[in-house]
mmCIF file of the N, C-alpha and C atoms, coordinates in Angstrom:
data_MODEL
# 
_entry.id   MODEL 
# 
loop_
_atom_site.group_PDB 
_atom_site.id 
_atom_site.type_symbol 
_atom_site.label_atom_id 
_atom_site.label_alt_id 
_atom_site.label_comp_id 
_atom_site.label_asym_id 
_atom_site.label_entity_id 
_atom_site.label_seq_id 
_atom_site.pdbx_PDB_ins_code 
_atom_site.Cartn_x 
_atom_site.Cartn_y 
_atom_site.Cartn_z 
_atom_site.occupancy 
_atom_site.B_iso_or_equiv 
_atom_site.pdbx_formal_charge 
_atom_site.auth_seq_id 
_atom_site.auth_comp_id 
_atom_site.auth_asym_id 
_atom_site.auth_atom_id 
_atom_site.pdbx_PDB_model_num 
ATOM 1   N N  . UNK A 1 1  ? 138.067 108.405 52.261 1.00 0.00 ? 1  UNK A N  1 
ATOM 2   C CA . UNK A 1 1  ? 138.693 108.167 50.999 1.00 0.00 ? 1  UNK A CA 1 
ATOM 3   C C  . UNK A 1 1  ? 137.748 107.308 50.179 1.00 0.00 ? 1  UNK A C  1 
ATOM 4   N N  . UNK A 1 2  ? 137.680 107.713 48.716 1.00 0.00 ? 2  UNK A N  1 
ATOM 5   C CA . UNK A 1 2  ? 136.865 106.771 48.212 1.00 0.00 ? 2  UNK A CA 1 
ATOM 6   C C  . UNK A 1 2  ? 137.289 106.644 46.995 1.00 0.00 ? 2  UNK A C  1 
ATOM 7   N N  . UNK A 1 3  ? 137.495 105.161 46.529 1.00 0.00 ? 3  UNK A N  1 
ATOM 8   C CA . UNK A 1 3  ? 137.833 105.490 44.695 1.00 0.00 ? 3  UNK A CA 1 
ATOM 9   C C  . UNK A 1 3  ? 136.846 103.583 44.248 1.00 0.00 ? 3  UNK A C  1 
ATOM 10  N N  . UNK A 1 4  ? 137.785 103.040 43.434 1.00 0.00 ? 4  UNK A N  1 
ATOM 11  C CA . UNK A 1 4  ? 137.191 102.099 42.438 1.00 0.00 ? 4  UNK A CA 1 
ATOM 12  C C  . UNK A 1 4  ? 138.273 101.133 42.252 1.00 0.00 ? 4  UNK A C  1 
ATOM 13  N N  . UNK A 1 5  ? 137.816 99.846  41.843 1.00 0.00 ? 5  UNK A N  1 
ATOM 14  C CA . UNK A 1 5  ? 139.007 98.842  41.614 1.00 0.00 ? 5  UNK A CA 1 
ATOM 15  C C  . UNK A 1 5  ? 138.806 98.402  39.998 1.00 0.00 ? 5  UNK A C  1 
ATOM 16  N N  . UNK A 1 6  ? 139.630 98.090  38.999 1.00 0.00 ? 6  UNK A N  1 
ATOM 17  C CA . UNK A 1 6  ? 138.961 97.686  38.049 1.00 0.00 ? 6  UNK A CA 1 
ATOM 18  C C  . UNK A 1 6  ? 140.326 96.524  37.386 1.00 0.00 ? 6  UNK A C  1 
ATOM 19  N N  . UNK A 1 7  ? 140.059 95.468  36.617 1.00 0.00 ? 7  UNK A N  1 
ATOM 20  C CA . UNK A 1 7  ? 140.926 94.711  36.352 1.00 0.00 ? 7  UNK A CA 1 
ATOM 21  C C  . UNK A 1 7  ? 141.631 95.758  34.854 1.00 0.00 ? 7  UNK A C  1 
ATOM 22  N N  . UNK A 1 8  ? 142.786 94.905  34.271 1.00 0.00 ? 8  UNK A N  1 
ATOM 23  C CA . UNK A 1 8  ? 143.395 95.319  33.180 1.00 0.00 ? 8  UNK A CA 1 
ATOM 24  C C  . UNK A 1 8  ? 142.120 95.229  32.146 1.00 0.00 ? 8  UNK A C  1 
ATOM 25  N N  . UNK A 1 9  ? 141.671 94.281  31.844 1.00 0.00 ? 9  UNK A N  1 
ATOM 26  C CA . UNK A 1 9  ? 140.583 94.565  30.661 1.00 0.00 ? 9  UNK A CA 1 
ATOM 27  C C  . UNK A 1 9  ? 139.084 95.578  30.888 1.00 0.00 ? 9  UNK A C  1 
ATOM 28  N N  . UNK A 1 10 ? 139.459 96.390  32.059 1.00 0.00 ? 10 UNK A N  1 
ATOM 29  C CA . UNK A 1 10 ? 138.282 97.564  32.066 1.00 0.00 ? 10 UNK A CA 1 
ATOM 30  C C  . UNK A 1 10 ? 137.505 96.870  33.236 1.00 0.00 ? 10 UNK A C  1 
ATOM 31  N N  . UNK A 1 11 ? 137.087 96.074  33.634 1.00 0.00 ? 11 UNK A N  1 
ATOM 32  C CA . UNK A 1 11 ? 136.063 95.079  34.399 1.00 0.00 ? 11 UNK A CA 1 
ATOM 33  C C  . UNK A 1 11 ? 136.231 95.186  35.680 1.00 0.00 ? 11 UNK A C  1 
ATOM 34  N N  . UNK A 1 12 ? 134.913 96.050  36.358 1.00 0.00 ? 12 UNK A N  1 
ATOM 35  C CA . UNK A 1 12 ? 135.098 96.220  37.833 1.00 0.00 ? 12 UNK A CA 1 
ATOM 36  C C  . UNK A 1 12 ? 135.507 95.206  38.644 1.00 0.00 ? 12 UNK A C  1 
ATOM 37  N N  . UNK A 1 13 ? 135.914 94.733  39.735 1.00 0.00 ? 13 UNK A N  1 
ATOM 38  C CA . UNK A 1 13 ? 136.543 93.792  40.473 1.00 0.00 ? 13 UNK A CA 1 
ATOM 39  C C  . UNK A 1 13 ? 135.283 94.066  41.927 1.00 0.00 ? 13 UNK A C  1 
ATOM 40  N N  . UNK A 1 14 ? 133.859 92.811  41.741 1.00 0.00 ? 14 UNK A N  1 
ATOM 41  C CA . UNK A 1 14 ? 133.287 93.195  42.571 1.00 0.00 ? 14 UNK A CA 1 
ATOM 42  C C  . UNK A 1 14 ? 134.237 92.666  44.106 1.00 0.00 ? 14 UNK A C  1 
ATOM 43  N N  . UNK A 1 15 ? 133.549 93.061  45.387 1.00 0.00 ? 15 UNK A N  1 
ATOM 44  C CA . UNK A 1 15 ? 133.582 92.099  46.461 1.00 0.00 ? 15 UNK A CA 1 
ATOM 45  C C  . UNK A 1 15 ? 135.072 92.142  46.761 1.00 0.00 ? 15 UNK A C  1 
ATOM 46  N N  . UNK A 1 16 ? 135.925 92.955  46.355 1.00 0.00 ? 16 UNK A N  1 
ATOM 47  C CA . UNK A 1 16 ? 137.433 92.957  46.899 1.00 0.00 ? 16 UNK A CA 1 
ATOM 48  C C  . UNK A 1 16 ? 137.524 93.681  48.136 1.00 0.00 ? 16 UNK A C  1 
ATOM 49  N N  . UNK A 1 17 ? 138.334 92.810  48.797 1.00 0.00 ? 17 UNK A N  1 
ATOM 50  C CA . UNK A 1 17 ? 138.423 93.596  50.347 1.00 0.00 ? 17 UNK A CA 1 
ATOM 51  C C  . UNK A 1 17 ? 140.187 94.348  50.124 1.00 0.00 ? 17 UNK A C  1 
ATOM 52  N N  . UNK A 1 18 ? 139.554 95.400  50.928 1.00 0.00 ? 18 UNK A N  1 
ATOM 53  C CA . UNK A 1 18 ? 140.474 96.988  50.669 1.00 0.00 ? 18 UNK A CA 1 
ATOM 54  C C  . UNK A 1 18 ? 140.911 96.909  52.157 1.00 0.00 ? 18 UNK A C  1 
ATOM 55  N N  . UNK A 1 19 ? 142.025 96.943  52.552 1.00 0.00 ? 19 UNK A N  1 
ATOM 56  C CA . UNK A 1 19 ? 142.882 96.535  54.125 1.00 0.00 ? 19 UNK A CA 1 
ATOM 57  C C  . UNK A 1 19 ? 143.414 97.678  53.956 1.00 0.00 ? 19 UNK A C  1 
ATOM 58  N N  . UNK A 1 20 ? 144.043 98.567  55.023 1.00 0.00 ? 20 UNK A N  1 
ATOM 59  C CA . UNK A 1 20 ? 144.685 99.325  55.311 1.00 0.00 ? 20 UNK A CA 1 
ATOM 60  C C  . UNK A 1 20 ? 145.281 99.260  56.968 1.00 0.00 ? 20 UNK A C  1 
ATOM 61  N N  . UNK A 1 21 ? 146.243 98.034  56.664 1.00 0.00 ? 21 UNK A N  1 
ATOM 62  C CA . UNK A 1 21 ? 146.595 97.401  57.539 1.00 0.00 ? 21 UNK A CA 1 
ATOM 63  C C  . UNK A 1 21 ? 147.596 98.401  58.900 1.00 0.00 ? 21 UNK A C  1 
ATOM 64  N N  . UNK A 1 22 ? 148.114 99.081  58.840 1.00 0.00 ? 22 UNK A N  1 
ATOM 65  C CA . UNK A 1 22 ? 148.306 100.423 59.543 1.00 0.00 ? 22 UNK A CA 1 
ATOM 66  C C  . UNK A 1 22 ? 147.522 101.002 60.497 1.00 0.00 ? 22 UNK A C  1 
ATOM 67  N N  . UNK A 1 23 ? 145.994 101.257 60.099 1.00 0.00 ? 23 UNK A N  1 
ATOM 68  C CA . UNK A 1 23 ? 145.393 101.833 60.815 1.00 0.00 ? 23 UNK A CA 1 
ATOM 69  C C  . UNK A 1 23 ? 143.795 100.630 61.084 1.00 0.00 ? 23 UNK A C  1 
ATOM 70  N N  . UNK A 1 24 ? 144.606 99.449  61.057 1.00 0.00 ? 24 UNK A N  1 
ATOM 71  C CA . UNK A 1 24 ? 143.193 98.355  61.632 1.00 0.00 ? 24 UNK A CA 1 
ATOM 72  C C  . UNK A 1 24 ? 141.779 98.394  60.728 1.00 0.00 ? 24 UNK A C  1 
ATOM 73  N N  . UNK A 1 25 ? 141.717 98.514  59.513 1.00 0.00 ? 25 UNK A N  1 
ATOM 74  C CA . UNK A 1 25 ? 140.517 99.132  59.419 1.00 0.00 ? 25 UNK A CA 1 
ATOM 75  C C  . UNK A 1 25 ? 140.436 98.464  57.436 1.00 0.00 ? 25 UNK A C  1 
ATOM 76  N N  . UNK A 1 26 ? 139.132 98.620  56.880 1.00 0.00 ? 26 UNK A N  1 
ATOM 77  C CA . UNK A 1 26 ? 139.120 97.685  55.798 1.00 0.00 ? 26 UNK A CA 1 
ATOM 78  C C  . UNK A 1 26 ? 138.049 97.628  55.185 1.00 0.00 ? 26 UNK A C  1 
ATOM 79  N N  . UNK A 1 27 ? 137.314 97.596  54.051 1.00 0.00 ? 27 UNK A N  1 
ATOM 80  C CA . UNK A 1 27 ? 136.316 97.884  53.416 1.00 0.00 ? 27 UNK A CA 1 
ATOM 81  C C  . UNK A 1 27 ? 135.864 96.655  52.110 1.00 0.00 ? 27 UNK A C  1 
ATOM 82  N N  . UNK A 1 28 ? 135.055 96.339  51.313 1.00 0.00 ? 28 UNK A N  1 
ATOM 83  C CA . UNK A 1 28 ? 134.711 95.703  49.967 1.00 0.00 ? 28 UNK A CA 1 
ATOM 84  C C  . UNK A 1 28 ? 134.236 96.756  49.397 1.00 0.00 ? 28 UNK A C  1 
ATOM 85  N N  . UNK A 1 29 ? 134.660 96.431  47.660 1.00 0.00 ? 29 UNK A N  1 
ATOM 86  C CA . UNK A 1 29 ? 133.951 97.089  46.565 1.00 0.00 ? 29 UNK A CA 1 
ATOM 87  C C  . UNK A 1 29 ? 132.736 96.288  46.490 1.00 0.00 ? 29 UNK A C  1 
ATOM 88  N N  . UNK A 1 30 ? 131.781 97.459  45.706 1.00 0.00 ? 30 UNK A N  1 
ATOM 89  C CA . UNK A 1 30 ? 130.450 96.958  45.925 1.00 0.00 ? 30 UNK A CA 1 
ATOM 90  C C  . UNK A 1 30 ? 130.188 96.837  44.345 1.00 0.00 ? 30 UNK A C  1 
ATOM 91  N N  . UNK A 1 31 ? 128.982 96.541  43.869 1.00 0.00 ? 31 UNK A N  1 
ATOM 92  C CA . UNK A 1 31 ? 128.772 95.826  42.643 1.00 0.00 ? 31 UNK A CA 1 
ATOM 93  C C  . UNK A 1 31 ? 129.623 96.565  41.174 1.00 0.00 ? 31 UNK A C  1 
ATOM 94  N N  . UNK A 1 32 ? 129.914 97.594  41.295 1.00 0.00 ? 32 UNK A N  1 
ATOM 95  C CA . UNK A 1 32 ? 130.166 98.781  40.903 1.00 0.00 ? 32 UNK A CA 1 
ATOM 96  C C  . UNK A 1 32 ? 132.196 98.607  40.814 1.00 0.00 ? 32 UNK A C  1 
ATOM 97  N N  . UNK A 1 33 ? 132.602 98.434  41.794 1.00 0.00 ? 33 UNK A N  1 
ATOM 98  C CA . UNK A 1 33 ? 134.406 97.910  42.060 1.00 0.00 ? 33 UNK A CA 1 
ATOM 99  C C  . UNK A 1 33 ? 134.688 99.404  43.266 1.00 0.00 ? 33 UNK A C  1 
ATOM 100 N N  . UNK A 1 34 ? 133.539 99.906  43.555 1.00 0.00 ? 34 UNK A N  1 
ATOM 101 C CA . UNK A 1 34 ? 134.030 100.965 44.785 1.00 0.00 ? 34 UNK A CA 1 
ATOM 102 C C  . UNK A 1 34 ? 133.832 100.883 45.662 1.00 0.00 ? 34 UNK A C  1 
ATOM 103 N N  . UNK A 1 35 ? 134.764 102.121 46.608 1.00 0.00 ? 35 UNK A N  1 
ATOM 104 C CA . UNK A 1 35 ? 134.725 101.926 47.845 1.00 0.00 ? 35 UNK A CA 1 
ATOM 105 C C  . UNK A 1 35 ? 134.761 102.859 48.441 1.00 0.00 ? 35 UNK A C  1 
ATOM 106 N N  . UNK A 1 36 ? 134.772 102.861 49.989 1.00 0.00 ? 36 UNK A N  1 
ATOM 107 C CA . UNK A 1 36 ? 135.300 104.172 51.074 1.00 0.00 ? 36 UNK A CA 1 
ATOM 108 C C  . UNK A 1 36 ? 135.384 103.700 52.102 1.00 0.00 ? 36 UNK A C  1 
ATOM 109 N N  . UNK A 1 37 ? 136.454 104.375 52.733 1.00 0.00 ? 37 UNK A N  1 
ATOM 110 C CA . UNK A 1 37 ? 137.016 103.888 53.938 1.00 0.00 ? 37 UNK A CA 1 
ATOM 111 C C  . UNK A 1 37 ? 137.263 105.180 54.882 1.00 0.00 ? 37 UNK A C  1 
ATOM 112 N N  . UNK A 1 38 ? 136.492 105.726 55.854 1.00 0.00 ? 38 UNK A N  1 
ATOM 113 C CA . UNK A 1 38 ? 136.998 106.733 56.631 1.00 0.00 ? 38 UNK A CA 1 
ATOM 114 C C  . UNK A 1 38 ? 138.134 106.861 57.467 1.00 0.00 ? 38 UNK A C  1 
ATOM 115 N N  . UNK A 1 39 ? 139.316 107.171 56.546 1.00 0.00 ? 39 UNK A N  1 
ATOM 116 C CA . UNK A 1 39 ? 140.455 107.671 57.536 1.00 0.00 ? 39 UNK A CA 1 
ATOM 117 C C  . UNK A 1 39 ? 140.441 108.589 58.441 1.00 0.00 ? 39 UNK A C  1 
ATOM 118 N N  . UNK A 1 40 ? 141.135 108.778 59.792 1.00 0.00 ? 40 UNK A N  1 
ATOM 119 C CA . UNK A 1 40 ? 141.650 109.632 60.740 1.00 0.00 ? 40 UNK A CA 1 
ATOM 120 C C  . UNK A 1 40 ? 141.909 111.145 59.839 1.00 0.00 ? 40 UNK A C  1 
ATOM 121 N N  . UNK A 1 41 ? 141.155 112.053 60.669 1.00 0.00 ? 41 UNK A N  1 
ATOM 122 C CA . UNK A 1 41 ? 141.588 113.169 60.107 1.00 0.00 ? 41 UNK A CA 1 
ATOM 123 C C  . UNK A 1 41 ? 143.170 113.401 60.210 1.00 0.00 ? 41 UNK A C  1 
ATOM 124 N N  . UNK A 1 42 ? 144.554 113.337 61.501 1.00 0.00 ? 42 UNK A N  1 
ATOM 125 C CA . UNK A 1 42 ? 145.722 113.143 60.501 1.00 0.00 ? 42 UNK A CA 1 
ATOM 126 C C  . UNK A 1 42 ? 145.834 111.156 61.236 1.00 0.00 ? 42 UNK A C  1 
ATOM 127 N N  . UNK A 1 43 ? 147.112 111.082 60.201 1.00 0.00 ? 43 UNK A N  1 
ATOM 128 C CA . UNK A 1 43 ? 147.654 110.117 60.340 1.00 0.00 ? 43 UNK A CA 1 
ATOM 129 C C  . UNK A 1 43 ? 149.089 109.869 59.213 1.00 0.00 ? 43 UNK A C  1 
ATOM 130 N N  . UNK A 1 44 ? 149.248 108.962 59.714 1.00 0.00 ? 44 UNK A N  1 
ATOM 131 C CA . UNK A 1 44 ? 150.771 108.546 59.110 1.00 0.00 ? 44 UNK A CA 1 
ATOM 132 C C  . UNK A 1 44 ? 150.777 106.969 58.108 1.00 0.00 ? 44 UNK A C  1 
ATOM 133 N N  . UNK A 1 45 ? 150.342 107.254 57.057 1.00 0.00 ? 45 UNK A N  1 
ATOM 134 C CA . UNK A 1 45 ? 150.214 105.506 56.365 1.00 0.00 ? 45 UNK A CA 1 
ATOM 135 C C  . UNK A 1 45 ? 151.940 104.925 55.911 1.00 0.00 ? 45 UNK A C  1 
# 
């Protein structure tokens, strides 16, 4: 999965950590406000 974080006034949100507390697992946006996180081919969030 991969997308972007950005605040209300347009402004990427560097360095945010992305949890996906369900499946143990967790990522930062990089200078940019994106990310990716390889989910389980299936699963249940």
């Amino acid at each position: 999965m991969e997308s972007f974080l950005m605040k209300k006034q347009m402004k990427t949100l560097i360095g945010v950590t992305v949890i996906i507390e369900e499946l143990k697992t967790g990522t930062t946006t990089n200078e940019y406000g994106f990310y990716s996180i390889t989910l389980p081919r299936v699963s249940t969030l």
